[in-house]
C-alpha positions as CSV (number, residue, x, y, z in Angstrom):
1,X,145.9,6.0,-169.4
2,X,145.8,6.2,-173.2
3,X,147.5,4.0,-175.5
4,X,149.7,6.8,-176.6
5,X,150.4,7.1,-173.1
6,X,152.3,4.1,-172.7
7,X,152.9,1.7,-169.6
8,X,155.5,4.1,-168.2
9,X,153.5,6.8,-167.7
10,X,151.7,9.7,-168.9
11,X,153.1,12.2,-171.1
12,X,155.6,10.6,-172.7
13,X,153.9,10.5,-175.5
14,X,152.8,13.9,-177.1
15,X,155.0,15.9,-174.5
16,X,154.7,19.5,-173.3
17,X,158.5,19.6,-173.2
18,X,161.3,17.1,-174.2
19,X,162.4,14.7,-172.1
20,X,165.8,14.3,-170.4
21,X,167.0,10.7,-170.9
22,X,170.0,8.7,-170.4
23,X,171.3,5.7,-171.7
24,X,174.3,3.2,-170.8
25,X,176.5,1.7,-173.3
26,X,177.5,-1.5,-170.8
27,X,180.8,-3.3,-172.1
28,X,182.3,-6.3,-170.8
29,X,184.9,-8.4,-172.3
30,X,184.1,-6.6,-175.5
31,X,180.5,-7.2,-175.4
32,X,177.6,-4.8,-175.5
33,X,174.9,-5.1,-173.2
34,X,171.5,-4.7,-175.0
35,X,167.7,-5.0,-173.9
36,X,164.9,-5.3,-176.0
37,X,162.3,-2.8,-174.7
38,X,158.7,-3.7,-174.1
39,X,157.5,-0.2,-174.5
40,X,157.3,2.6,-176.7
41,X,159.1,4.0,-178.1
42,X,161.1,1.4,-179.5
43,X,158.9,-1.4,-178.5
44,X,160.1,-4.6,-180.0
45,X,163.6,-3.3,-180.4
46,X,167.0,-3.9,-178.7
47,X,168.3,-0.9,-177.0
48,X,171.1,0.2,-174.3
49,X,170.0,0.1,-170.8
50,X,168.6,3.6,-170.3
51,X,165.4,6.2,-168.8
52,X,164.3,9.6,-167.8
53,X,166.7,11.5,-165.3
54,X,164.5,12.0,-161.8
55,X,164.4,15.6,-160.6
56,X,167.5,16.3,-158.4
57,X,169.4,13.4,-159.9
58,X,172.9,14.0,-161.8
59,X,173.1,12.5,-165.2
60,X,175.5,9.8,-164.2
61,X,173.3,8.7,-161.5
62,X,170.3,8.5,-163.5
63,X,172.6,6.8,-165.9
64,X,173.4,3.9,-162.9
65,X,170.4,3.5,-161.3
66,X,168.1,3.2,-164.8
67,X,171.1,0.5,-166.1
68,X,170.4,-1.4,-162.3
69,X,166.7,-1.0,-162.1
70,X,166.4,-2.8,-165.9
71,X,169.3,-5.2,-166.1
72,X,170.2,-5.7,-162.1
73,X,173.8,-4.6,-163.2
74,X,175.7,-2.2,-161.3
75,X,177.7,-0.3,-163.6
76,X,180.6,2.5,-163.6
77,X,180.7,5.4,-165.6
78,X,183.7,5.8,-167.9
79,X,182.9,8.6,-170.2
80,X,180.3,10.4,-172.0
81,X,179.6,9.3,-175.6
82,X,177.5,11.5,-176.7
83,X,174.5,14.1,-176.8
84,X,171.6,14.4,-178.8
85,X,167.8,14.4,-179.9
86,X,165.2,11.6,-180.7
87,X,162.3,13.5,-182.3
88,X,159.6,11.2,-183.4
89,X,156.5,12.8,-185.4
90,X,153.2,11.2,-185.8
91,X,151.5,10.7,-189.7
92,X,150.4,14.6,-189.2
93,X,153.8,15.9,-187.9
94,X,152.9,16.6,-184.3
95,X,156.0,15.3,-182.4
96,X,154.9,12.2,-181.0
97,X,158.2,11.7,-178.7
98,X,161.1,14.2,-177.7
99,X,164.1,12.9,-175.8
100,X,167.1,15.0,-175.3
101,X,169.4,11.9,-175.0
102,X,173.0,11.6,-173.0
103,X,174.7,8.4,-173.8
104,X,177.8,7.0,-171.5
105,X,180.2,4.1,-172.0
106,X,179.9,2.2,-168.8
107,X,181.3,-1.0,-167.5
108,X,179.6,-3.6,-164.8
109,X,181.3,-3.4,-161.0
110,X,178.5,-5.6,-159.3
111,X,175.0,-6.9,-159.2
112,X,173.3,-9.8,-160.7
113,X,171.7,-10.1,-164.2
114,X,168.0,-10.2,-164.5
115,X,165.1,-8.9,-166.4
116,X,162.7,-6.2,-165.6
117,X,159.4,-5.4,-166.3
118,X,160.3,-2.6,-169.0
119,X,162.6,-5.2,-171.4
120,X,161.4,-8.9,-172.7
121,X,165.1,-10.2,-173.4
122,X,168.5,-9.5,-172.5
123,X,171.9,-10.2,-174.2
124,X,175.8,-9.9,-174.6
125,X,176.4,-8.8,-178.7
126,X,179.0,-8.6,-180.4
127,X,179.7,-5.3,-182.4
128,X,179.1,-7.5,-185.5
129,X,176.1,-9.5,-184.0
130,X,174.5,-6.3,-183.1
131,X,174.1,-5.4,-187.1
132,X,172.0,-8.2,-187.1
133,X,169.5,-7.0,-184.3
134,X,166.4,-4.8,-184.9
135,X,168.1,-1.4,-183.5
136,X,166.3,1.2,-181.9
137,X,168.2,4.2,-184.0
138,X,169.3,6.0,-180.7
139,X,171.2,2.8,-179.3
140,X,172.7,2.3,-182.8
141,X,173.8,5.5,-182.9
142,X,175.3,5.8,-179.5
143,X,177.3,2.6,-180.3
144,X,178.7,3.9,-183.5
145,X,179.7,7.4,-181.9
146,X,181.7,5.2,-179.4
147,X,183.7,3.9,-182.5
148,X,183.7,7.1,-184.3
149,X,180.9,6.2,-187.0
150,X,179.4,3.6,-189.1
151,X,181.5,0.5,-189.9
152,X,184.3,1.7,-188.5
């Protein structure tokens, strides 16, 4: 396995195709839930709960069983936030990462908290505590689509 080839398998980096992720935005008592992800891409950054979609899995179960498998959290689908691209280009512009991206507002219904091997921390933010946090640009974004942009 390469280095570009990170921990989670091959051919996430440098794809022949993008990648079908999902992501959960986890609320409770107005608190986001956010990880801090121990791989690329993003490594070193907080993000929402989130992974690849398993062939013959529906988006909101991906969505479920990536938010349990890295935060223990059982979680309930509310409502789609959003849909779009993460393209990440190397120095020479070959795309380093492609992720078609579905984001959905989820709430917890059960489990217990604990780490996994793909995230190095764990927390309850604030929306205004979150501007303080070194954002992966996706999570960021899916949170700000939630409350209709930037700020507001």
């Amino acid at each position: 396995m390469t280095q570009e080839n990170d921990e989670q398998g091959p051919h996430r980096a440098y794809p022949e195709h993008p990648l079908v992720g999902v992501g959960a935005v986890v609320i409770k008592d107005g608190k986001f839930l956010l990880i801090k992800r121990a791989f690329e891409p993003s490594l070193g950054k907080w993000s929402v709960p989130g992974g690849l979609v398993e062939v013959g899995e529906s988006l909101a179960e991906a969505c479920i069983r990536e938010t349990e498998e890295e935060t223990g959290l059982k979680v309930e689908i509310l409502e789609l936030i959003n849909v779009f691209d993460m393209i990440d280009r190397d120095d020479s512009g070959k795309v380093r990462y492609h992720y078609v991206l579905i984001d959905f507002l989820a709430k917890p219904v059960g489990g217990k908290e604990r780490l996994s091997p793909e995230s190095t921390d764990m927390r309850w933010v604030s929306r205004e505590d979150m501007r303080q946090l070194d954002m992966a640009k996706t999570a960021r974004r899916a949170i700000e689509e939630l409350f209709g942009g930037p700020g507001r």
